[in-house]
C-alpha positions in Angstrom: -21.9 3.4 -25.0 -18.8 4.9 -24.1 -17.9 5.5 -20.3 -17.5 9.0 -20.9 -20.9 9.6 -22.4 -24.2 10.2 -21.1 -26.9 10.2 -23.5 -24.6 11.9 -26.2 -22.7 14.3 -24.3 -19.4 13.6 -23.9 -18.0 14.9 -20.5 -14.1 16.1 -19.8 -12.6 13.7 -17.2 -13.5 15.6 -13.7 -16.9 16.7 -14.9 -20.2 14.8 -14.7 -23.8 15.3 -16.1 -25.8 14.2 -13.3 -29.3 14.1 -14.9 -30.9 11.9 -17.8 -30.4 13.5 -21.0 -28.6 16.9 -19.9 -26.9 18.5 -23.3 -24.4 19.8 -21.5 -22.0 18.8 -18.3 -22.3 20.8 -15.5 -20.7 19.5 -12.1 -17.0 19.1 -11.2 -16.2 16.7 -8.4 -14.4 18.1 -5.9 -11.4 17.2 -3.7 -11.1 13.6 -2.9 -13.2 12.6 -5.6 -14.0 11.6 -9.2 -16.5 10.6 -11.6 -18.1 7.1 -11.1 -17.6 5.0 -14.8 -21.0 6.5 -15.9 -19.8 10.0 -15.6 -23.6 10.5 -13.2 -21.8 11.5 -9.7 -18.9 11.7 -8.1 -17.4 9.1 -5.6 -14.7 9.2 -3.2 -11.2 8.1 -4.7 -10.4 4.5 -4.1 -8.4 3.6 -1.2 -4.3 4.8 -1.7 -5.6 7.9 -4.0 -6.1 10.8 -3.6 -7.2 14.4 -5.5 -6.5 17.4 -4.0 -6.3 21.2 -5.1 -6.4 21.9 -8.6 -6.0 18.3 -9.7 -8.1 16.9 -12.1 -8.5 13.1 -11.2 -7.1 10.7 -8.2 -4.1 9.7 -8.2 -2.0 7.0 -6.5 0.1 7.9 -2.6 3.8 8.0 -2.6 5.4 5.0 -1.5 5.2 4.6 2.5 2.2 7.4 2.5 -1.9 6.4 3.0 -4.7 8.4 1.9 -6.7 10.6 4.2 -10.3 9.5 5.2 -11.6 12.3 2.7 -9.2 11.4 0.1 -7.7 14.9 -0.2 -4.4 14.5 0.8 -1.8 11.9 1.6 -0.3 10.7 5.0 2.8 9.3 6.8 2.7 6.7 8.8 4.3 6.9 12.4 7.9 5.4 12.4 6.9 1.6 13.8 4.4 1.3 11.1 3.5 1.2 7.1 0.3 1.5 4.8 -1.6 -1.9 3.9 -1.6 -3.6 0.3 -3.9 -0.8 -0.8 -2.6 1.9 0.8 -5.6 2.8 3.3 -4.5 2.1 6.7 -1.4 2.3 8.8 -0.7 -1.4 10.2 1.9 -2.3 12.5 5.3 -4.0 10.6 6.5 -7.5 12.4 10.4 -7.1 13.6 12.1 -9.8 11.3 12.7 -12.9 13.1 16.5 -13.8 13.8 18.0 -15.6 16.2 19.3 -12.8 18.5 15.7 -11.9 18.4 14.5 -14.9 19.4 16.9 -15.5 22.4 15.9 -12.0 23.5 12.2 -13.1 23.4 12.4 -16.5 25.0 15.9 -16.2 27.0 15.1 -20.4 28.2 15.4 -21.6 24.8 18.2 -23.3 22.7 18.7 -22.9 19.0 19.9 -25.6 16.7 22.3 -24.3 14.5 
């Protein structure tokens, strides 16, 4: 059965036919979402994705950006922070380690070179 069809009617990629048997597709998700694999209802975009205005499916954040908890739009992050792996939260980056950070951190200790 292909992904796209459900019992023989074959629906365009933001459309769904949400009952049994319809002959005919008849819903368009809306922002921040798509059609689940079976083309039966719509789900929220995955985490990092988004679909806004006029936009047919989700697609992937800009580098540096999450998605919004409704999917609809993408966000910055504030300036000490970054998005996760997957693009969903704003997490807090680690300063790199070097030694001038380290003897800033713990003035009583001696390095090795």
């Amino acid at each position: 059965k292909d992904d796209k069809m459900n019992e023989g009617v074959e629906c365009p990629d933001n459309q769904i036919s949400p009952r049994e048997g319809a002959v005919s597709c008849s819903t368009s998700c809306g922002d921040g979402k798509e059609p689940n694999t079976e083309r039966t209802e719509c789900e929220l975009c995955p985490a990092g994705r988004y679909k806004g205005a006029g936009m047919d499916q989700c697609e992937v954040c800009p580098d540096h950006k999450i998605s919004s908890l409704n999917r609809v739009k993408c966000a910055n992050c504030d300036t000490d922070k970054g998005p996760n792996k997957d693009q969903s939260v704003c997490v807090t980056y680690c300063p790199e380690l070097t030694n001038a950070n380290i003897t800033h951190m713990f003035p009583n200790i001696t390095l090795s070179p």
